[in-house]
N, C-alpha and C positions, 0 to 999 in steps of 0.2 A: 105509286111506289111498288116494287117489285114485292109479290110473295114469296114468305118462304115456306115450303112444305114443312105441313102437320109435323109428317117425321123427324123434321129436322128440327125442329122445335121443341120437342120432346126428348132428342137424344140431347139439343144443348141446355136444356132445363127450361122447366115453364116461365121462372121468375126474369129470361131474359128472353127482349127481344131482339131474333140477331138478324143481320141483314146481310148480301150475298157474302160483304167482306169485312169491312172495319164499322164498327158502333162509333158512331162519332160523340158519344156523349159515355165520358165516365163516371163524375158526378156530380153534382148541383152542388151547390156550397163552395166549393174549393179554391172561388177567388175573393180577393179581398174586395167587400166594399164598401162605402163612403157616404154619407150625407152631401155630397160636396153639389154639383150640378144638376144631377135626377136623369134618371133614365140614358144611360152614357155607360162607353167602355170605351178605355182609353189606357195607353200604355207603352211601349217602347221598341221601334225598328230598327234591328241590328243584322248583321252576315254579308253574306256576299253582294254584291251589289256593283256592276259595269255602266250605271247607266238608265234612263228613263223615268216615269213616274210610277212613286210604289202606288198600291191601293191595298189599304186595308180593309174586307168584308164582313160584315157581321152575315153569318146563314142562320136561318131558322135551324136550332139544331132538333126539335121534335118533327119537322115535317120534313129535311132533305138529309141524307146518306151521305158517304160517300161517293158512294154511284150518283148521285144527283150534281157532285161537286167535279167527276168528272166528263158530265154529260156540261155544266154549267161551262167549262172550260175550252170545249169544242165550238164555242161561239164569237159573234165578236160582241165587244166591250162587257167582257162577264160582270162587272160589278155595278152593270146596269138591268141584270137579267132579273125573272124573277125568282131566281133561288136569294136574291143578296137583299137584306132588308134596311138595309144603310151599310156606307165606304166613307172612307177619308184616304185622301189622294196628298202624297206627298214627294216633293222635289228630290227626294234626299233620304237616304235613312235619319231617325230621329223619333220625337213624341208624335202621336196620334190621337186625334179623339173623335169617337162616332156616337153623333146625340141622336133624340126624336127616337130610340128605340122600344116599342113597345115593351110590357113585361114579356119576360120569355127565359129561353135558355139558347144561347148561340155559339156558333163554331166561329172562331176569327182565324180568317184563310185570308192569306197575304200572297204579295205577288208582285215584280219589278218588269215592268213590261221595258226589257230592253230598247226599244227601236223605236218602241211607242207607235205601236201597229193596232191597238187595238184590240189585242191578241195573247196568250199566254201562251209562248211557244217553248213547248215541253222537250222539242227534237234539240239531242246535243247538250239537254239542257241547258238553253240560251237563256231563259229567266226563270230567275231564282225563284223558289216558293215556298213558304212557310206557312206553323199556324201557330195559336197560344196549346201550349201541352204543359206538364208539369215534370219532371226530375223522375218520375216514378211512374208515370205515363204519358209514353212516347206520340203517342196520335190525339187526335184533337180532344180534348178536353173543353167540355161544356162552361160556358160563362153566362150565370144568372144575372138577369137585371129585372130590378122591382119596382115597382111605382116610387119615383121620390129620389132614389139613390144611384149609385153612381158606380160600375168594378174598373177598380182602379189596377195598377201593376200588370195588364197582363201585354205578357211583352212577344215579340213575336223573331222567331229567328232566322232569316233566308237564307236557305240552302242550295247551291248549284255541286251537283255532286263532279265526278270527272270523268270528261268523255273519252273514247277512246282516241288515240292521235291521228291526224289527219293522213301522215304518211307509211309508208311499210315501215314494219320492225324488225330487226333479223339480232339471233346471238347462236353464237355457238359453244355447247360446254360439253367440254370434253370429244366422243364422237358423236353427239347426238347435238341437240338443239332445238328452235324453234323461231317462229314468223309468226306476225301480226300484218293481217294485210284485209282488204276488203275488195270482195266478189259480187257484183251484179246487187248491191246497196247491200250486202250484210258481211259482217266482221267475219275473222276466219282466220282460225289459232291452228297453226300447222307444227306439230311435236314430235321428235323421232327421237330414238337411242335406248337408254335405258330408262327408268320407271325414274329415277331423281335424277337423269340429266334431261329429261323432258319437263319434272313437275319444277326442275330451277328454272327451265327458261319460261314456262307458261307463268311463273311468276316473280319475274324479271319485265315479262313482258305484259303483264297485266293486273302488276299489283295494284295501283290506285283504283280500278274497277272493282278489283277483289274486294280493300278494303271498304269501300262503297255497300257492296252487298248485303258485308255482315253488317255493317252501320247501321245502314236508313230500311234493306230488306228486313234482313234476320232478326236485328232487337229491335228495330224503331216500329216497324209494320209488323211484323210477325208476332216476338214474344213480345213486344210494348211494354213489360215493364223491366228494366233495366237489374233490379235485384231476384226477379223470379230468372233470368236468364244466366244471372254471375252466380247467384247465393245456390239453387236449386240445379237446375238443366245444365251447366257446364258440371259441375262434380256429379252428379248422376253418370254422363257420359264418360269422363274418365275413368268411374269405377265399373260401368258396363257394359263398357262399348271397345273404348280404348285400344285395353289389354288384347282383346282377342282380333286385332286386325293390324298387326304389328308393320307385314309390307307397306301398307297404305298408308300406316304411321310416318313409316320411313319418306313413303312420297310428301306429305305434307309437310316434316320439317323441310324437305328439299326446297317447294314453293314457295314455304318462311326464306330460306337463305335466299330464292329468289327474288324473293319482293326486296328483299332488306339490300340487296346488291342493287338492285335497278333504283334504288333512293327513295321507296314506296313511305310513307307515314303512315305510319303502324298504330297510332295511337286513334283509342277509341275513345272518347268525349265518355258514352253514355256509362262505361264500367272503367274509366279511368285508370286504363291501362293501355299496354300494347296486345295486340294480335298474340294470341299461342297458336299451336297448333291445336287448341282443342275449338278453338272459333272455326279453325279451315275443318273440322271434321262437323264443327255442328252445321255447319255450310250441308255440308255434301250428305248430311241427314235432319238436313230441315222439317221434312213430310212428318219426322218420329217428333219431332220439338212441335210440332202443333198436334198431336195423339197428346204428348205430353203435358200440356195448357189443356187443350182440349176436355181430357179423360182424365189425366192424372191429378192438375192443379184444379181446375173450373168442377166438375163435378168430383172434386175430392177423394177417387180413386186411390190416390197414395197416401192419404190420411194428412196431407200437410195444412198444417195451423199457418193462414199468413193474415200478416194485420192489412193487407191491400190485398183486396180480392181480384177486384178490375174486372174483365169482359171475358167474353169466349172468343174475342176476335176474329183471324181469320179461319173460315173453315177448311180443312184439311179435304172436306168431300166434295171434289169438284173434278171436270176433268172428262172428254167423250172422246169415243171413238167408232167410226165406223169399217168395217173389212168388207171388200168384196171379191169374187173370183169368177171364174167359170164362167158359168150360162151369162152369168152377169153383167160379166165385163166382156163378151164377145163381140168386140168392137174391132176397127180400124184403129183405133188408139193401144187398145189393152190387148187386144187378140185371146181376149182368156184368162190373161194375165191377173195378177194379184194390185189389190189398191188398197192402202191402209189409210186415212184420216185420222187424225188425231187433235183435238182441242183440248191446248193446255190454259185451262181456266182458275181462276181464283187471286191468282201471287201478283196480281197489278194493284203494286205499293202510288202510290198519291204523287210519289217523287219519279216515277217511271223510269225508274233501274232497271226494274225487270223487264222494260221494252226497251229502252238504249243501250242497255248491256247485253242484249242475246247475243250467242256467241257459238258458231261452228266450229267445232274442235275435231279435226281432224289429226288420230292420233294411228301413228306408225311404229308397232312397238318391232320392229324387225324378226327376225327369224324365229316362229316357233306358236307365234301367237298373229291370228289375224286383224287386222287393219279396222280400225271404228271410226265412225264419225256420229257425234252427240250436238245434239241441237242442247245447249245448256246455255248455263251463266257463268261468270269469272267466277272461279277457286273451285269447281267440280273438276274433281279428277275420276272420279264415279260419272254416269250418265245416266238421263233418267227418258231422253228418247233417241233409243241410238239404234243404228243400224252398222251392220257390217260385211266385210267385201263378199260375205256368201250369199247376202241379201237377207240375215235374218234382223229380224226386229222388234226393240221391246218398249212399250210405252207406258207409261204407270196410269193408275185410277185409283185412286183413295178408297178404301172399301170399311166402314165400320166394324170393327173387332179390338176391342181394349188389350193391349199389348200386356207381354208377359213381363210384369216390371223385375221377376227378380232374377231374368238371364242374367248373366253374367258373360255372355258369348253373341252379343248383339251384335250384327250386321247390318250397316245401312243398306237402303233397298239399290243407293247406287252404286255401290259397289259390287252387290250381287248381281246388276245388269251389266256392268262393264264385265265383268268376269266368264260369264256366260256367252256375253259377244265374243270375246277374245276365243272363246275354245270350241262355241257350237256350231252350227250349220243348218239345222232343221227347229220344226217347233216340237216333237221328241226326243231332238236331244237336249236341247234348251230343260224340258221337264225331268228328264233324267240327272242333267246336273244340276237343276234344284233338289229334287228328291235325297242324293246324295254329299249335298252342301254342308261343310262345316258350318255352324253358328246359328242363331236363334235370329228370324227374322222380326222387323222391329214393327209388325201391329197391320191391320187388314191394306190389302193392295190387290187390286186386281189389274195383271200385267195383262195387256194387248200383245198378244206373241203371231208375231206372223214371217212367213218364208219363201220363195220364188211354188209358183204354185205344179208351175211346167206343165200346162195342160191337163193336171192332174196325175202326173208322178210325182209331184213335188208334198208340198205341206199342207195341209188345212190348218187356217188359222184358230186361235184358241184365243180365252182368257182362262189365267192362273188365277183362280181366284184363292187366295190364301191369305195366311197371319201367323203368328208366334207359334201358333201349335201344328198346323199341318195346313192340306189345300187340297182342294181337287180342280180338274182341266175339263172348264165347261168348253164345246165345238157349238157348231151351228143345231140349232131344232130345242133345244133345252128350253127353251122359252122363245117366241115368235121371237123375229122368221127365223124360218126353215132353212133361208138358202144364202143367208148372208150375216155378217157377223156385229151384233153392237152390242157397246162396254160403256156404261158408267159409276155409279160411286156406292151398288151393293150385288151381295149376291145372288142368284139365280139358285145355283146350286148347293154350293158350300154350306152346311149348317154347324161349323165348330170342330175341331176333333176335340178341343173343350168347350162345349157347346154354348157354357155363360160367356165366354169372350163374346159371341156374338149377340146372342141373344139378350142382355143389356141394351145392347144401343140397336136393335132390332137389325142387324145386318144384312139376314136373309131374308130376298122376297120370294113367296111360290107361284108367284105369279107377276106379269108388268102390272102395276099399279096404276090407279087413275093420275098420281101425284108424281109419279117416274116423268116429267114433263118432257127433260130433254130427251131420252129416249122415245116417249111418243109422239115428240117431233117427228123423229127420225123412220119410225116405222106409217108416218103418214105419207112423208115423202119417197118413201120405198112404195106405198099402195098406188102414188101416185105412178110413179115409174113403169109401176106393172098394167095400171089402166091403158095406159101412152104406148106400153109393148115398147118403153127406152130398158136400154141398156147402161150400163154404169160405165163412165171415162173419170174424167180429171173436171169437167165443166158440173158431173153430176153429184162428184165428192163433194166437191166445194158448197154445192147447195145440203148437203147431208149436214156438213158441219156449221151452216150457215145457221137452219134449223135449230140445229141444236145449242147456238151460244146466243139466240134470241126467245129463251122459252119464258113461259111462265115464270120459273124457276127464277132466273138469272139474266142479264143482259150488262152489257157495256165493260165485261172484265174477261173476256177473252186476248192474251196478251199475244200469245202465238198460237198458228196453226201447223201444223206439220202430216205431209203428204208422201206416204215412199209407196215407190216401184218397187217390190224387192224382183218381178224377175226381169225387169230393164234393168236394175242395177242404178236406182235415182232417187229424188228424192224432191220437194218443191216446201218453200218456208213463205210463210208471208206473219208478216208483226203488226201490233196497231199501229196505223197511219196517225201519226204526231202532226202531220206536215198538212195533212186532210182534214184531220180530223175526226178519223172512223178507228172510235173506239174499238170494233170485234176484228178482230185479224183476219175469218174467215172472209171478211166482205175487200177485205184489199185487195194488193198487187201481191202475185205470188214469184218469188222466183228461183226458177230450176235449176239442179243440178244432176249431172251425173256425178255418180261416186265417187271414180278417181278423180274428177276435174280439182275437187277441193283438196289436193296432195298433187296436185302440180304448184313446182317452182322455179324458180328463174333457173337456168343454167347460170353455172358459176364461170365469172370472166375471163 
């Protein structure tokens, strides 16, 4: 099983242990059981279902994660591996019963092997998957079984979420519009006109994925429990978020009219309602809604009394990046050139939304504001790694610093990069227009800011390392190496402008730590490079990032990678392979783009 570092253990409390991403055990006791048969869970197959035989799993839930559940599933006939300690295979949804189980505590992970391949094929989501959880928490919930007895009722519910459609999409509203189409195997959301005849059509044309996100990502993975999400974290945002981002407001009702025009179902099971626009905002400030669990609910930071405590779930600090330039990259490839790496780790939910739904958003706001393209998810109208037609670039990293809970002029961080892209050009001016930004940012982040290097008239890349109170702009030398740039989830430099935000959950390091794993990945494969007298391309990033989404630390939840030229003016994506089966995205197929190629469209007839 994967370590988690000391620190991380101590910023999420001693009393819990947490693992890269979901705790698969909430609590003992919480299912019903029986004298009836002994040693048995048994219960009820219900949801979607096309086809095949289901298998219900019992996993050890004291010895296999998550991560072990998605490593289990990368095989053939998972419920014969040995993460599954007894199955029941059935024709049909309907009852199930799994005997001969030892005492224990077990996760019941389900599965409809469509085609009956042997296989759990997550691409498209072709077979459904489920597990037993309870109304009050969303992810698997542990099922005790004792010498003698029996837990009865626990029912299990398959979920196939909705893919995106096989064909192009086009609408047009008013003079602007939007396209759903797919480029070299990845989706691509092509948006022009004005700010709500763009967010109508991108959610006309992508509402069933949208509503998908907030479902199974945002409450069912994310905040898991369904009343900490409705009763708490939506009305926090409305009264502090809300008010002070009134245009983005306006773009998100647009989205609502669009989903609601394209015939989207809006209704959410888990809070028994439909979609507001305060779900599309807690979308597009997801990173602040696990600060929020994280800092606010789990360690008690906002003083709130809940009778369901639950986990620290997913961790918010995850996330590497490597930059190189210069002497570096003086290659036939790069000629000098700038290379940025980026691994976006942690947000791979069990139901793999977050890998079927990535989605290229190439957005054209016309005259006045420059041209973005954001490697994101459905219902971001913000971006969180986006590059723009000047070649600048910003990519987030979660940095520990407890958020200022009583802004009341909160900024999501993706709106502040969309923002930034639209009007900068360098990584100077990018910090100038933070410096001078309205609103109160929402809790530690350190942005990957990078720009066409131009032989050195151009940029040297930075991290913003910052949070609610202020930030400074760490460059290359601040902490090994010297000559090239890497970012992950604390600081270097930064020690507070109020210094307890950080200093709680230990923020600042003054030096690389022995426990910083993924970065001393990275600065080994750089000693390697320098032994070898290599220089850095596109075959050397990949191994940078490769390093670093296999550490100590972490493994098998890297969902995307993301690679820009900023001064070729490109960019390269590779996702985890579904079809492969290779969990880290760094180790696939990556494929290129130039900039503008993804804002080419058909000529009109």
């Amino acid at each position: 099983m994967n370590q988690v570092p000391e620190r991380l253990l101590r910023v999420y409390l001693p009393a819990c242990v947490l693992g890269v991403t979901i705790l698969l055990i909430a609590a003992a006791g919480c299912t019903n059981t029986a004298s009836a048969d002994g040693d048995s869970i048994s219960g009820n197959v219900v949801g979607d279902y096309a086809g095949g035989t289901i298998y219900v799993a019992a996993i050890d839930a004291a010895a296999y994660t998550a991560s072990d559940i998605r490593v289990m599933e990368t095989g053939e006939h998972p419920e014969r591996s040995q993460y599954v300690s007894g199955f029941a295979a059935l024709d049909a949804p309907g009852d199930y019963v799994i005997s001969g189980l030892p005492p224990g505590n077990y996760t019941i992970y389900a599965w409809a092997d469509t085609d009956d391949n042997g296989r759990i094929d997550h691409l498209d989501y072709r077979d459904p998957t489920g597990w037993y959880c309870t109304p009050s928490h969303l992810t698997p919930v542990g099922v005790a079984v004792t010498p003698g007895s029996a837990a009865t009722g626990i029912d299990v519910t398959l979920v196939a979420p909705a893919p995106y459609p096989d064909d192009d999409r086009e609408i047009a509203v008013g003079s602007g519009g939007g396209r759903l189409t797919v480029q070299k195997g990845c989706h691509v959301l092509q948006v022009w006109g004005t700010p709500e005849e763009r967010a109508h059509a991108y959610g006309y044309l992508c509402g069933p994925q949208i509503r998908d996100w907030i479902d199974y990502v945002l409450i069912e993975s994310f905040m898991q429990s369904p009343a900490d999400y409705e009763d708490l974290f939506i009305p926090y945002i409305r009264e502090h978020m809300a008010p002070a981002n009134p245009t983005y407001m306006a773009e998100l009702d647009a989205m609502l009219a669009g989903m609601t025009a394209g015939g989207t179902d809006l209704y959410l099971p888990p809070v028994s309602r439909n979609i507001t626009r305060y779900d599309l905002l807690a979308e597009n400030t997801y990173d602040f809604m696990l600060y929020y669990k994280l800092y606010g609910l789990y360690m008690g930071d906002l003083g709130i009394n809940r009778t369901v405590t639950g986990d620290a779930g997913v961790s918010p600090h995850l996330c590497t990046s490597a930059i190189a330039w210069g002497n570096l990259t003086e290659n036939d490839e790069l000629a000098g050139g700038l290379i940025h790496g980026k691994n976006m780790d942690g947000e791979n939910d069990l139901r793999k939304v977050t890998v079927n739904g990535l989605l290229v958003i190439a957005t054209d706001p016309g005259p006045g504001a420059k041209r973005t393209v954001g490697i994101d998810w459905p219902g971001f109208i913000g971006t969180f790694n986006g590059m723009n037609e000047d070649g600048l670039v910003l990519v987030p990293h979660s940095s520990p610093s407890i958020p200022d809970w009583n802004a009341t002029n909160l900024t999501p961080t993706t709106f502040l990069y969309m923002d930034t892209l639209r009007s900068e050009s360098d990584v100077a001016g990018a910090w100038a227009y933070w410096e001078k930004a309205n609103g109160t940012r929402t809790g530690g982040n350190n942005a990957g800011v990078s720009a066409p290097y131009g032989n050195g008239t151009g940029s040297v890349p930075a991290a913003f390392e910052t949070d609610s109170y202020g930030g400074a702009v760490r460059g290359p030398g601040v902490v090994e190496p010297d000559d090239c740039l890497l970012i992950a989830n604390n600081y270097y430099l930064y020690r507070g402008a109020y210094p307890p935000a950080v200093e709680r959950v230990d923020g600042c390091h003054a030096g690389v730590r022995d426990t910083d794993y993924r970065y001393r990945n990275m600065l080994a494969v750089l000693d390697g490079y320098r032994e070898e007298g290599k220089t850095i391309g596109t075959p050397e990033m990949i191994a940078l990032m490769q390093s670093a989404s296999v550490s100590e630390e972490y493994r098998g939840t890297t969902e995307y990678t993301f690679i820009a030229y900023p001064d070729a003016g490109a960019f390269a994506i590779a996702k985890e392979d579904l079809a492969a089966g290779i969990l880290d995205a760094p180790f696939a197929e990556f494929a290129h783009f130039e900039f503008d190629e993804v804002f080419e469209r058909p000529s009109p007839a």
